[in-house]
C-alpha positions in Angstrom: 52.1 -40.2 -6.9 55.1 -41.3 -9.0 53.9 -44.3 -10.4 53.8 -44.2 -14.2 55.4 -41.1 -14.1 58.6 -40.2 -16.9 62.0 -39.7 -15.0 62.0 -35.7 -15.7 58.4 -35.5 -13.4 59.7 -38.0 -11.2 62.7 -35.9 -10.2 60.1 -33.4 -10.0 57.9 -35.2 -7.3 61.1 -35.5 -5.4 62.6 -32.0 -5.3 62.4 -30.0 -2.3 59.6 -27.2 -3.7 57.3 -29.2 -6.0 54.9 -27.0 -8.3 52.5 -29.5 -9.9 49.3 -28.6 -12.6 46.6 -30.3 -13.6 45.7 -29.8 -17.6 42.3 -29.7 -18.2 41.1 -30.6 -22.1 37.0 -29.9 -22.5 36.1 -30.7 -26.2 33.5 -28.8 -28.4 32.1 -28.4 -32.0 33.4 -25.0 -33.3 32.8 -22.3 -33.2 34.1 -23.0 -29.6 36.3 -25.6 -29.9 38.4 -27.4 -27.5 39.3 -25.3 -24.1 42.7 -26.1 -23.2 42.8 -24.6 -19.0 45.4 -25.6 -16.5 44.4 -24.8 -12.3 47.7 -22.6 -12.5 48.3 -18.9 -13.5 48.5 -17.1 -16.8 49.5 -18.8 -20.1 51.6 -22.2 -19.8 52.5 -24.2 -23.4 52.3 -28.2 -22.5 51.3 -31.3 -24.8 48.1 -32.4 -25.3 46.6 -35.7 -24.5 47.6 -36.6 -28.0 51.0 -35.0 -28.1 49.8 -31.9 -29.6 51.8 -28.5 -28.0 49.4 -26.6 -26.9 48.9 -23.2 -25.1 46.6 -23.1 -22.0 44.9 -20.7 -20.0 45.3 -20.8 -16.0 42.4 -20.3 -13.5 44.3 -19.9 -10.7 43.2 -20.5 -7.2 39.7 -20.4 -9.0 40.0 -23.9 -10.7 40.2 -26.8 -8.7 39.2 -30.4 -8.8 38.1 -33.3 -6.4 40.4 -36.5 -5.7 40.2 -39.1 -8.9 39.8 -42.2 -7.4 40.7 -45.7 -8.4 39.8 -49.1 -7.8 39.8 -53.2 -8.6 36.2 -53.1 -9.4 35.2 -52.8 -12.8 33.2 -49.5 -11.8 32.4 -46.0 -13.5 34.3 -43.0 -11.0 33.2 -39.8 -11.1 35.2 -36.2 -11.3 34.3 -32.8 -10.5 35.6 -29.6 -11.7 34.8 -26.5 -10.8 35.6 -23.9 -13.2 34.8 -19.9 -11.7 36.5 -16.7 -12.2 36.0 -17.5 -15.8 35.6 -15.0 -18.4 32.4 -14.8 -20.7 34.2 -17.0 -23.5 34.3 -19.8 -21.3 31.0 -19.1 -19.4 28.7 -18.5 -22.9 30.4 -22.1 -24.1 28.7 -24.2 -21.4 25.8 -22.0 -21.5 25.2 -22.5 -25.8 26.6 -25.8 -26.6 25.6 -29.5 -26.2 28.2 -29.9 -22.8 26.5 -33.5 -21.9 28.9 -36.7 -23.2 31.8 -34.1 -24.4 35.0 -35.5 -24.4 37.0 -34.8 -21.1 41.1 -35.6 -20.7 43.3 -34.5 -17.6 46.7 -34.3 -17.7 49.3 -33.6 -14.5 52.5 -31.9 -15.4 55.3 -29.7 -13.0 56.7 -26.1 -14.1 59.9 -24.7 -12.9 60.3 -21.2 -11.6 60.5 -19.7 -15.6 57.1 -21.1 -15.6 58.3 -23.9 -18.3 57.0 -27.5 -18.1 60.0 -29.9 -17.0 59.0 -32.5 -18.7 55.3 -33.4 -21.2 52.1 -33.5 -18.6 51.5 -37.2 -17.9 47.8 -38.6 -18.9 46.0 -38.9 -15.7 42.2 -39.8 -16.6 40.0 -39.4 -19.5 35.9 -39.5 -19.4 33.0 -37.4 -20.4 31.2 -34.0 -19.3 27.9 -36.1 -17.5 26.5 -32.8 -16.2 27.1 -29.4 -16.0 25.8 -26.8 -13.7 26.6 -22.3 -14.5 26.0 -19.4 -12.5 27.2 -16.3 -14.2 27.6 -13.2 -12.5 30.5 -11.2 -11.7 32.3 -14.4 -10.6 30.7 -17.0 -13.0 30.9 -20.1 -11.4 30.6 -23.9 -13.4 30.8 -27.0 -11.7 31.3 -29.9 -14.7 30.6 -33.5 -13.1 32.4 -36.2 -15.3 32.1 -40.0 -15.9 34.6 -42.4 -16.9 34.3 -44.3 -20.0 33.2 -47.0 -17.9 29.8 -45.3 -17.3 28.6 -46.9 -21.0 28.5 -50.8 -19.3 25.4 -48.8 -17.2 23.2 -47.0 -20.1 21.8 -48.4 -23.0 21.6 -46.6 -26.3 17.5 -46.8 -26.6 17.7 -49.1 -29.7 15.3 -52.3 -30.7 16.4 -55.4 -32.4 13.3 -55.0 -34.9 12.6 -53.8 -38.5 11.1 -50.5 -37.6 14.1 -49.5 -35.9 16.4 -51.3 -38.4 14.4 -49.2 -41.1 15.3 -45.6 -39.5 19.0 -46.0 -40.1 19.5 -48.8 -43.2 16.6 -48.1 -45.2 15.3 -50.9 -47.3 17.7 -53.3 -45.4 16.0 -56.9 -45.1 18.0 -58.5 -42.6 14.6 -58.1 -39.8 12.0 -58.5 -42.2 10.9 -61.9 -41.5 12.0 -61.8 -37.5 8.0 -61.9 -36.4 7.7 -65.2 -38.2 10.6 -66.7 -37.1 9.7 -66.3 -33.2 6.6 -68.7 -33.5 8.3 -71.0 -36.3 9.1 -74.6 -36.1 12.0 -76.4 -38.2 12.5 -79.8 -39.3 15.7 -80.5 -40.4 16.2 -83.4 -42.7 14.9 -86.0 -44.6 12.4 -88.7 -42.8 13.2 -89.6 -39.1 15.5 -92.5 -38.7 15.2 -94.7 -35.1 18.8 -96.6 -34.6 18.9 -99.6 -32.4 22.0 -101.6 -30.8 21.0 -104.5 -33.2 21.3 -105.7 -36.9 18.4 -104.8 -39.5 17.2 -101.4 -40.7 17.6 -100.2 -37.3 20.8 -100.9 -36.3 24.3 -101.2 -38.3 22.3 -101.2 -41.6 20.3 -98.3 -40.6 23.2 -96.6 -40.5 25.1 -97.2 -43.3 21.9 -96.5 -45.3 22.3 -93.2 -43.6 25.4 -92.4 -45.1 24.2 -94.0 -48.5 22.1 -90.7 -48.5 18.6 -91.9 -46.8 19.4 -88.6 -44.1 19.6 -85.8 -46.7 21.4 -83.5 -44.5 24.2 -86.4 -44.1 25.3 -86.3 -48.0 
């Protein structure tokens, strides 16, 4: 649990009564904008993931989220949060924005008993929103399932390496124009073909310092 940790949260982990939170940072265009929540009570200020002080909204018992896992492999690991007993604010913003690939940070932190953060919340993982699933009603309900930035080695982006393609972004670019002829093209490189032997004559030491003499164009 410690490792990485600052001293202040360290101490923390160790005290007798420890009272940790997990920040939550969801990030949306405006008019929304970035939620800032924390799985807490009330109104806590903490850092951001950038260092930014920030003032967060708790969910309470009604936020929670499942064990971040870690590993030697070189693997995408997936996150869920569940985010109900939400008001409308929150509720209308996975509802009306673009939620898939948002960017997603969490952050672990410890308050004291004034509610203050002992020390800045510690960077705990960072991915994006991969789906999202709302039930509103009088408890609204949203369970957000996030990837790690790993996830990208899996997908490809949908792109061709051809001019059509090139054409929709660089317009009038020419650097695929000729790529159809080039896939059934045959190159010669140099001058006349020269045959070098293990004896004397044009073939052998003479044939090659002829070479250098320029007889192999592509040897001046």
């Amino acid at each position: 649990m410690s490792r990485g940790l600052g001293a202040s949260n360290v101490s923390a982990v160790d005290a007798a009564v420890v009272r940790p939170v997990v920040f939550c940072e969801i990030k949306y265009d405006a008019p929304t904008g970035t939620l800032y929540l924390h799985d807490n009570i009330g109104d806590i200020v903490a850092d951001d993931w950038n260092g930014t002080s920030r003032t967060w909204s708790g969910l309470g018992d009604f936020g929670s989220i499942s064990q971040i896992e870690e590993g030697s492999q070189i693997s995408p690991y997936k996150v869920d949060l569940v985010l109900s007993g939400i008001d409308a604010t929150i509720a209308n913003a996975h509802l009306q924005d673009d939620t898939i690939l948002r960017d997603v940070y969490l952050s672990i932190g410890f308050i004291g008993l004034d509610r203050e953060v002992l020390a800045d919340p510690h960077p705990m993982w960072q991915g994006k929103v991969g789906d999202v699933q709302v039930a509103i009603g009088d408890q609204s309900v949203i369970r957000v399932s996030c990837e790690s930035h790993l996830t990208a080695f899996e997908k490809t982006n949908g792109r061709l390496q051809n001019d059509a393609d090139h054409q929709s972004e660089f317009s009038g670019d020419l650097f695929y124009k000729y790529l159809p002829q080039m896939v059934e093209a045959k190159f010669r490189w140099g001058g006349k073909t020269q045959t070098f032997g293990t004896g004397g004559g044009a073939g052998g030491v003479s044939g090659i310092a002829n070479a250098f003499r320029g007889e192999i164009p592509y040897l001046r």
